[in-house]
C-alpha positions in Angstrom: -22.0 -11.2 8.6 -22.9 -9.4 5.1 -23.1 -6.1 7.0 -19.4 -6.6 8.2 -18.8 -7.2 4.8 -20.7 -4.4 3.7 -18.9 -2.3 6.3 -15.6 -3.2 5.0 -16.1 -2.8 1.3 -17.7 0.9 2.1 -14.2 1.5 3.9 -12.0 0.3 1.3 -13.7 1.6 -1.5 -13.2 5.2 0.7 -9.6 4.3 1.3 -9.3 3.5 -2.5 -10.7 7.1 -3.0 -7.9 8.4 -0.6 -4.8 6.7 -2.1 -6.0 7.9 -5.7 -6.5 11.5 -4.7 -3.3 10.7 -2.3 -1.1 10.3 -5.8 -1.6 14.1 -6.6 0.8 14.7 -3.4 3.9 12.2 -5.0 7.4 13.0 -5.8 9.8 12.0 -8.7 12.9 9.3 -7.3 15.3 7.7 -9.5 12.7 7.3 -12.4 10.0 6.2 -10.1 6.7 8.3 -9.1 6.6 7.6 -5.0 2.9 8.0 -3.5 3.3 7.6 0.4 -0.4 8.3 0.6 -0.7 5.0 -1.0 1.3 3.1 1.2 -0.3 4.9 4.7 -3.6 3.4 2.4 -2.1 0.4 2.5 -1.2 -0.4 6.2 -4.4 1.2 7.2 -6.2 -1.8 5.3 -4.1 -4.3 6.8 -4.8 -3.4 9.7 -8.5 -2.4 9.9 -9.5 -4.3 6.7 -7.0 -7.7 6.8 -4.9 -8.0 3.9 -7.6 -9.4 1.2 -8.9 -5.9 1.2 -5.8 -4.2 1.3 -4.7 -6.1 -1.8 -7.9 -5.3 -3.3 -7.4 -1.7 -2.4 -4.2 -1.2 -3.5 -5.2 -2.9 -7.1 -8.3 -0.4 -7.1 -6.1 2.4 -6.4 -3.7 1.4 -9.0 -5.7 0.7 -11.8 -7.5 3.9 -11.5 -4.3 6.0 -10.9 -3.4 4.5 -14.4 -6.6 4.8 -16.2 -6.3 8.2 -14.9 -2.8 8.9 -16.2 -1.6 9.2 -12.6 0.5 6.3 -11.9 2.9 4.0 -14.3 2.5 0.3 -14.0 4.8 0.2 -10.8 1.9 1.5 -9.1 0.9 -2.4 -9.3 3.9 -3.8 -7.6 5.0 -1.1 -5.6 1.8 -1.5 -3.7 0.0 -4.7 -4.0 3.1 -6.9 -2.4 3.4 -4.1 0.9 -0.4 -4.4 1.2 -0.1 -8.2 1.3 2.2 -8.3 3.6 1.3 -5.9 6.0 -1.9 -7.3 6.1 -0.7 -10.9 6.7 1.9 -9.9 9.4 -0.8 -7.6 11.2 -3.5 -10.7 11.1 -0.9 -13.6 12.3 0.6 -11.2 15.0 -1.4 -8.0 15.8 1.4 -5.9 15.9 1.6 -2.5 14.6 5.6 -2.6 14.3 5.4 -5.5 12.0 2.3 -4.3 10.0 4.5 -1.5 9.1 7.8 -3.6 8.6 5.7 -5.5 6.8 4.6 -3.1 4.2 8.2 -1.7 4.3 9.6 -5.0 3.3 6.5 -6.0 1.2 6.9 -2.8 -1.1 10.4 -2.2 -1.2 11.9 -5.8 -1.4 9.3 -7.6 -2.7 7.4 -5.3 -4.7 11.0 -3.4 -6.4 12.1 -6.9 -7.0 8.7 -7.4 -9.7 8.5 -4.1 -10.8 11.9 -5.5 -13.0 10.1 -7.8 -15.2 7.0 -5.4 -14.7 9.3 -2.4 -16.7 10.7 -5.3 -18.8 7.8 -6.9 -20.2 5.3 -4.6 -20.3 7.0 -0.9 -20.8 9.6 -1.9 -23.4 12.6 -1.0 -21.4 16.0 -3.5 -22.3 17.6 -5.2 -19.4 20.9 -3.5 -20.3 19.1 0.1 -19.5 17.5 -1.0 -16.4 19.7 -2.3 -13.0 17.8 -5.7 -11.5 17.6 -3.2 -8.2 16.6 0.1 -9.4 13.0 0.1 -8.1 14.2 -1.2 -4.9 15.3 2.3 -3.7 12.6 4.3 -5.1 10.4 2.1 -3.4 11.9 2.0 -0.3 11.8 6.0 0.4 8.1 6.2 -0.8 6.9 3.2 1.4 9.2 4.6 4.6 7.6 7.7 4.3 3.6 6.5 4.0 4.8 4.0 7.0 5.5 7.3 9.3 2.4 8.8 8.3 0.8 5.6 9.2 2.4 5.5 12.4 1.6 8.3 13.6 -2.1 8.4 12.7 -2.7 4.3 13.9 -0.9 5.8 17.1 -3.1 8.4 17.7 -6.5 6.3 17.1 -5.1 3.6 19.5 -4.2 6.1 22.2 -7.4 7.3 22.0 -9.0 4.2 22.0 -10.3 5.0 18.2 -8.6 2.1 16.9 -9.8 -0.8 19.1 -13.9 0.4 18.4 -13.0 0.3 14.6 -11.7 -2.8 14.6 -15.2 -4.0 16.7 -16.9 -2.8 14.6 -15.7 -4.4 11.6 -15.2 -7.8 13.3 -19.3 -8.2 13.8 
């Protein structure tokens, strides 16, 4: 049991490493810093990891994103709620289509819907200046994106049988 466990915090700490260095590659949308990376971080742990871990991750990441003057605070929301998510849909249903769904609906619904009080209470923007949807967007395109690149690579380890053995492993 504790080397599963030991297994699986060595994996996300390394997938918190990847989703940090991942933020470099991000792109300016409607006021909002999108980091696919992140979100390929994020289904990744959900699926190998389950979504305690991928919630963990994505906090990890996003702390240190901010800490290192990388991310804003909608690094929080925008990636902790498609983490959950994906996490829970992949564990109740073991299906790759929802995983990513999941962290589709998680990040863009979810997690645009509390990055509003989010810029509210904690950047100083007015609720005049700021639409109660204007993360939702934003969100959406980064998460879509880090979902293909997900896709394709969970695709390729299960055709090659890659994912099943790392998902053994990690079980034990």
């Amino acid at each position: 049991m504790k080397k599963a466990n030991t297994k699986k915090l060595a994996i996300a700490g390394v997938f918190c490493a990847v989703a940090v260095v991942g933020s470099l590659f991000s792109f300016p949308v409607l006021g909002s810093k999108c980091a696919p990376v992140q979100h390929m971080v994020n289904i990744l742990c959900g699926v190998l990891l389950g979504p305690g871990y991928a919630v963990g991750t994505a906090f990890g990441a996003a702390l240190i994103r901010n800490l290192l003057g990388l991310g804003s605070l909608m690094a929080f929301p925008g990636s902790m709620f498609g983490a959950l998510v994906c996490g829970v849909v992949y564990a109740k249903t073991r299906s790759i289509p929802g995983a990513l769904l999941g962290e589709v609906f998680g990040t863009a619904v979810l997690g645009g819907l509390c990055a509003y009080p989010v810029a509210i209470l904690f950047m100083g923007q007015k609720a005049a200046d700021l639409a109660f949807y204007a993360y939702i967007i934003p969100f959406l395109i980064s998460t879509a994106a880090g979902a293909v690149l997900s896709a394709v690579l969970i695709c390729s380890l299960k055709r090659s049988g890659v994912l099943q053995t790392m998902q053994g492993s990690l079980d034990h």
